[in-house]
C-alpha positions in Angstrom: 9.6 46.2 -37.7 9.2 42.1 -38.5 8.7 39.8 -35.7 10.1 36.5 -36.2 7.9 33.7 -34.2 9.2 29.5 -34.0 6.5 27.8 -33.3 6.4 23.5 -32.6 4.3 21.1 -32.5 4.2 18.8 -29.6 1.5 16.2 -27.9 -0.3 18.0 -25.7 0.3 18.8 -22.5 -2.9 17.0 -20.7 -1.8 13.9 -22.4 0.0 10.9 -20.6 2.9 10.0 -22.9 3.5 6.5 -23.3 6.4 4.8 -24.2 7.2 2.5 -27.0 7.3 -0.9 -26.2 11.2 -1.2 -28.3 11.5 2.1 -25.7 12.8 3.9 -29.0 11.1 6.9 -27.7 7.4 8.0 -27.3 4.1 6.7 -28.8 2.6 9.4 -30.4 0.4 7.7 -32.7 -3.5 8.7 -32.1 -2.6 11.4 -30.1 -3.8 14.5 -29.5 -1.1 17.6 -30.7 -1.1 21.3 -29.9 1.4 23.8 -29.8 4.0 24.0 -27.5 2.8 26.0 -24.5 5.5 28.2 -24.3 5.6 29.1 -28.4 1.8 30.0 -27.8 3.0 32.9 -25.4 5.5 33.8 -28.3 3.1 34.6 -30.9 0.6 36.1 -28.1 3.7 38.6 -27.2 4.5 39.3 -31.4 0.8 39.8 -31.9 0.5 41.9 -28.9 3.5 44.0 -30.0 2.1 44.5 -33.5 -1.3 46.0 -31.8 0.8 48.5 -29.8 1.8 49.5 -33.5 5.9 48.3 -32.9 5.8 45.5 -35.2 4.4 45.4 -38.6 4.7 42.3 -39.8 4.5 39.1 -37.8 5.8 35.6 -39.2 5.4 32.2 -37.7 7.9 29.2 -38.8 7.4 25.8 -37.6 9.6 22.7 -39.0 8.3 19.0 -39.3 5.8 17.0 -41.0 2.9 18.1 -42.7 0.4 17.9 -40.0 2.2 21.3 -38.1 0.1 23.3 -40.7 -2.3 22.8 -38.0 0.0 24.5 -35.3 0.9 27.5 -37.9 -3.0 28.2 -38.9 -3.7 28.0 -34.7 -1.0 30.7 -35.1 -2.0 32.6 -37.8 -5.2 32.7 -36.1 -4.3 34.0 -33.1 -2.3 37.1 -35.2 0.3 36.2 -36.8 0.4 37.7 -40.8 1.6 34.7 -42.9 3.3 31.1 -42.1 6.3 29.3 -42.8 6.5 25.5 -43.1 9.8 23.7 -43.3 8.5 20.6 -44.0 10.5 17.5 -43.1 9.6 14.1 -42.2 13.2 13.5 -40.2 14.1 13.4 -36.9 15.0 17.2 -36.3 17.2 18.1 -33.1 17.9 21.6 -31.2 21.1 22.2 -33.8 19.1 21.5 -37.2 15.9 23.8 -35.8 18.4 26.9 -35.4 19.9 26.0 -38.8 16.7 26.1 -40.2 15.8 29.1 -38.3 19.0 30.5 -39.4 18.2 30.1 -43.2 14.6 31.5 -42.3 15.9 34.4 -40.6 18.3 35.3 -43.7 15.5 34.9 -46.2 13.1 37.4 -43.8 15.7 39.7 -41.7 13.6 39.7 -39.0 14.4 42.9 -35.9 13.3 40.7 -33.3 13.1 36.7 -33.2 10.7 35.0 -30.0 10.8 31.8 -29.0 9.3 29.5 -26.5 12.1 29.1 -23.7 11.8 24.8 -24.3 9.2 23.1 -26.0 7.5 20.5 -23.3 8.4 17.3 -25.5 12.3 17.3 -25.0 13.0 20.0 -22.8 16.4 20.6 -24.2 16.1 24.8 -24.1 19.1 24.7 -26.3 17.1 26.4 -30.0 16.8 30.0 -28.8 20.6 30.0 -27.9 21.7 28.5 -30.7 20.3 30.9 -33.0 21.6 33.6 -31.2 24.4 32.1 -31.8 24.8 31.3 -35.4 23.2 34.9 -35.9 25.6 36.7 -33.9 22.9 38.5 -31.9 22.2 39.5 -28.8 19.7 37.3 -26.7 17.5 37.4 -23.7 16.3 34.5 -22.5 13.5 33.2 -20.0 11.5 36.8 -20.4 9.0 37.8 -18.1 8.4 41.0 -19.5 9.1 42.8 -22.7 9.4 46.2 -23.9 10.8 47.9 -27.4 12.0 51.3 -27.8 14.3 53.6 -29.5 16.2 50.3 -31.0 16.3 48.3 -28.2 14.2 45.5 -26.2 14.4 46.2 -22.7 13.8 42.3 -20.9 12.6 41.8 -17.9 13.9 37.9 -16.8 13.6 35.5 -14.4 16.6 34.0 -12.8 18.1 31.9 -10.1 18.2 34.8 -7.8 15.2 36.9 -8.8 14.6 39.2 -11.7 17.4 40.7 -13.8 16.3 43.0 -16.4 18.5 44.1 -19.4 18.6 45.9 -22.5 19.6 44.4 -25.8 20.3 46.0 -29.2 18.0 45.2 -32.2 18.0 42.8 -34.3 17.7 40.5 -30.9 16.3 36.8 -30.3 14.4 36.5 -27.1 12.6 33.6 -25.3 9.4 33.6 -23.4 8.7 32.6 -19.9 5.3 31.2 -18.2 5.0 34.8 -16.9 5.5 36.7 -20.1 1.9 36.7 -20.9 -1.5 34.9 -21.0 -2.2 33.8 -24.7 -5.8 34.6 -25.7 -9.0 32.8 -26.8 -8.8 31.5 -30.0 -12.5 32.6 -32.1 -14.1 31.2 -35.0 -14.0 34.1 -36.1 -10.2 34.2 -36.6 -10.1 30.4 -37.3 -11.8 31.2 -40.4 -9.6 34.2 -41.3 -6.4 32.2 -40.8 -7.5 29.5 -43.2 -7.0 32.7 -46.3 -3.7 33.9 -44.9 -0.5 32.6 -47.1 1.1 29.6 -45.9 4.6 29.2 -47.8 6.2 25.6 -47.7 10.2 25.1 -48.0 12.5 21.7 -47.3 15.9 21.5 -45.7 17.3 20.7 -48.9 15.8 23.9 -50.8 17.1 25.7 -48.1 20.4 24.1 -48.1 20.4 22.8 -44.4 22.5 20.1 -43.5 19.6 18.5 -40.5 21.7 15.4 -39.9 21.2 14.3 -36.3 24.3 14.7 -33.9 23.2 12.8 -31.1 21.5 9.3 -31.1 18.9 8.1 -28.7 19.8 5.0 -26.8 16.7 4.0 -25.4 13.9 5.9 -23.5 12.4 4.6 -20.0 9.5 5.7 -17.9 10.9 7.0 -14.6 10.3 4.5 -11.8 7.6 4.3 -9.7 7.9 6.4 -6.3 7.7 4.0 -3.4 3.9 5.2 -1.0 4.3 7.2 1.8 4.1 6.0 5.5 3.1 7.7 8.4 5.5 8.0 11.9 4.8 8.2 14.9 6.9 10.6 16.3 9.6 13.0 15.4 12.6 10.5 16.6 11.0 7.9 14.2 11.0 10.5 11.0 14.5 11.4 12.4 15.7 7.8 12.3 14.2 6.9 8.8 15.7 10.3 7.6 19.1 9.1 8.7 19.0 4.5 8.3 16.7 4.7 5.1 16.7 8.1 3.0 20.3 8.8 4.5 19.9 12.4 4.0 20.9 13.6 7.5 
């Protein structure tokens, strides 16, 4: 069995984003990048599954400039098998990545694709479901737990109300959730080994992906500042600021 992991690279998620000045989105420049938290518990749960001897094979795919070789060799380090880089200096939205994915996933027939849920840069959560879509297989999303047999990944997954669990038919795509696992230390030891594993390098075009962007950003702001606290003296004061100034009651 192959396991399919997307992996992205993203600035990391101790750093304070700044925004541009022209607020045409967010400085980046000299800063620190890592993988998206939530593709790291992707791989961890592919990697995990190939030591319980279910998967095989696993495969990491990441799109975007040059520099997410870094992020696929953090992978490969961890466990992954081999690395895919669709290398692409554009602007790459939600719709593209699936396509991509999509073209990937023809290329590799893959039984079972993971995903990180969202990556922590946009927060769109809109790639997993997407390529569920264009695939035309089933998906679980937000999993908290995961288990494979006899064809099928039983999910266990967090929702509004609590936990659902379900059972979908393989070939599947499924996204990870904080809960799903704790990713492991990374060792020099595996650094080292992941610099020999096979790193193959493919472009939209060769692929024959049309990654034109469908939606254009306007102009990005940093949120306002929240106003400081104050203190009351008495429940009829919070009661009367609740109802003359927040007007929530």
């Amino acid at each position: 069995m192959k396991v399919l992991v997307a992996v992205k690279r993203v600035v990391d998620y101790n750093v304070k984003v700044r925004v541009k000045s022209d607020q045409t989105g967010v400085d980046i420049a000299n800063v620190k990048m890592s993988m998206n938290p939530f593709d790291e518990i992707a791989i961890e749960e592919a990697v995990r599954l190939k030591e319980a001897g279910i998967a095989t094979e696993v495969v990491v795919v990441s799109a975007g400039p040059a520099q997410c070789q870094e992020t696929l060799r953090t992978a490969l380090a961890i466990g992954a098998d081999r690395a895919i880089l669709i290398e692409s200096g554009a602007e790459l939205q939600p719709l593209a990545i699936a396509k991509l994915l999509q073209a990937v996933c023809a290329k590799e027939s893959p039984q079972i694709i993971i995903l990180g849920k969202q990556a922590i840069d946009d927060d769109s959560n809109q790639t997993g479901q997407m390529l569920a879509a264009l695939l035309d297989i089933p998906q679980a999303t937000f999993a908290s737990k995961l288990t494979v047999e006899n064809g099928k990944a039983v999910v266990k997954r967090e929702v509004d109300g609590g936990l659902e669990t379900i059972s979908v038919s393989l070939p599947a795509l499924i996204t990870s959730d904080l809960r799903l696992n704790e990713p492991r230390y990374v060792t020099l030891p595996n650094i080292m080994k992941a610099k020999k594993k096979p790193l193959e390098i493919f472009t939209p075009e060769g692929l024959g992906v049309d990654i034109a962007p469908r939606l254009t950003t306007l102009k990005v702001e940093d949120p306002p500042q929240r106003k400081a606290g104050v203190m009351v003296a008495d429940v009829a004061a919070l009661v009367d600021k609740l109802k003359n100034e927040a007007k929530v009651i």
